[in-house]
C-alpha positions in Angstrom: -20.7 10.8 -22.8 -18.9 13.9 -21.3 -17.9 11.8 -18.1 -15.9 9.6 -20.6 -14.6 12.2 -22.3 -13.4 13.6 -19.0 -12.1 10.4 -18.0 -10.1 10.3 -21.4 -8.6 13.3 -20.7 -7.4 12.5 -17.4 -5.9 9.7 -18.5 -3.7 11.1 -20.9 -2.8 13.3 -18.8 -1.4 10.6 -16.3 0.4 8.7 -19.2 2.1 12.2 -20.0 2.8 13.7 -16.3 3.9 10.0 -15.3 5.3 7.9 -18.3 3.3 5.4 -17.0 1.2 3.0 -19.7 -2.7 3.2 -20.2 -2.9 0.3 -17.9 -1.2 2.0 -15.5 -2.5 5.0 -15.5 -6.5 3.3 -15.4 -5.0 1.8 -11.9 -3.6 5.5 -10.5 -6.8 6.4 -12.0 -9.3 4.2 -10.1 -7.3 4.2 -6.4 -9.5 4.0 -4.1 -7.8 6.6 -1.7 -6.9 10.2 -2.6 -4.0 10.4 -0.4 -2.5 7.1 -0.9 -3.4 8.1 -4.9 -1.6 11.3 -4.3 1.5 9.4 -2.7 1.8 7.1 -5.5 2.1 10.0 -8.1 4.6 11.4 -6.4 6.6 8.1 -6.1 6.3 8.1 -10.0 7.4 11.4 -10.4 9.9 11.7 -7.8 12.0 8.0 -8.1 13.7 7.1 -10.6 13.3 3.3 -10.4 9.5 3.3 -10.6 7.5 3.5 -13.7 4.6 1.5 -13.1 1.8 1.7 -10.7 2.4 -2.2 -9.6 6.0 -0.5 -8.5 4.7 2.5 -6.4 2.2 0.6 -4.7 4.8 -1.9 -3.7 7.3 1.0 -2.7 4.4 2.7 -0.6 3.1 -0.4 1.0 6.8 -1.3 2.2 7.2 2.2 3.8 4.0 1.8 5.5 5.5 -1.3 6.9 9.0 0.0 7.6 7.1 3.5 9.6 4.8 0.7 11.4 7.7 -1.4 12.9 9.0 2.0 14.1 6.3 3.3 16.2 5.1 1.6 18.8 1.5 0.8 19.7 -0.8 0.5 22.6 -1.8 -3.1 22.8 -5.3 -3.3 24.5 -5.0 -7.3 25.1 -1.9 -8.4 25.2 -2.6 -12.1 24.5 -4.3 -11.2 21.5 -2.4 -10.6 18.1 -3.0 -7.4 16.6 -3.0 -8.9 12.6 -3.6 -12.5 12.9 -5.1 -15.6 14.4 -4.2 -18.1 17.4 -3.0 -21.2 16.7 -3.5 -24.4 18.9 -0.2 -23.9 21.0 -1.7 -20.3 22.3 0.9 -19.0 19.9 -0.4 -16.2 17.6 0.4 -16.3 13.7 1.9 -13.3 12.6 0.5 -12.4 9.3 4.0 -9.9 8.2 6.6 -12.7 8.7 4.2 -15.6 9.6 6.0 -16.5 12.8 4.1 -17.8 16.0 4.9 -15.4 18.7 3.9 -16.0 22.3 1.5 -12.6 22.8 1.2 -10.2 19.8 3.0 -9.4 16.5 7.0 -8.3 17.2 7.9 -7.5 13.8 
């Protein structure tokens, strides 16, 4: 029972720190990782235009993609696609925009 009770208590503490709803704050809650977990509350706190968990994780997962696109990677095959899978016309489908490209994922 004290692990509940714990639990409980961090919970509130989420829906007050945050504004965020029980539901919300159960998700922020039961991220898997700490530092994305950490990101996320700092999205709530820190933007004005997201109040729910669904929000920050969308915000977070487009700035992972925006900082991808900008740093450029070491391709170890070049006629493989990094993210998705070859399609009969040796094209590769890109999984972010769902484009065949001709050797690995340009966007």
């Amino acid at each position: 029972m004290p692990i509940n009770h714990t639990r409980k208590i961090r919970l509130t503490e989420l829906k007050t720190a945050y504004g965020v709803k029980h539901a919300d704050a159960i998700a922020l809650l039961d991220h898997p990782n700490e530092y994305e977990r950490a990101a996320l509350c700092s999205l709530l706190a820190n933007t004005p235009g997201i109040t729910t968990y669904k929000d920050a994780l969308a915000r977070l997962a487009g700035q992972d993609r925006a900082l991808g696109a900008t740093v450029e990677e070491d391709w170890d095959d070049p006629d493989a696609c990094d993210c998705g899978y070859p399609l009969d016309e040796g094209r590769y489908h890109c999984c972010d925009c769902g484009a065949g490209h001709e050797y690995h994922c340009v966007c």
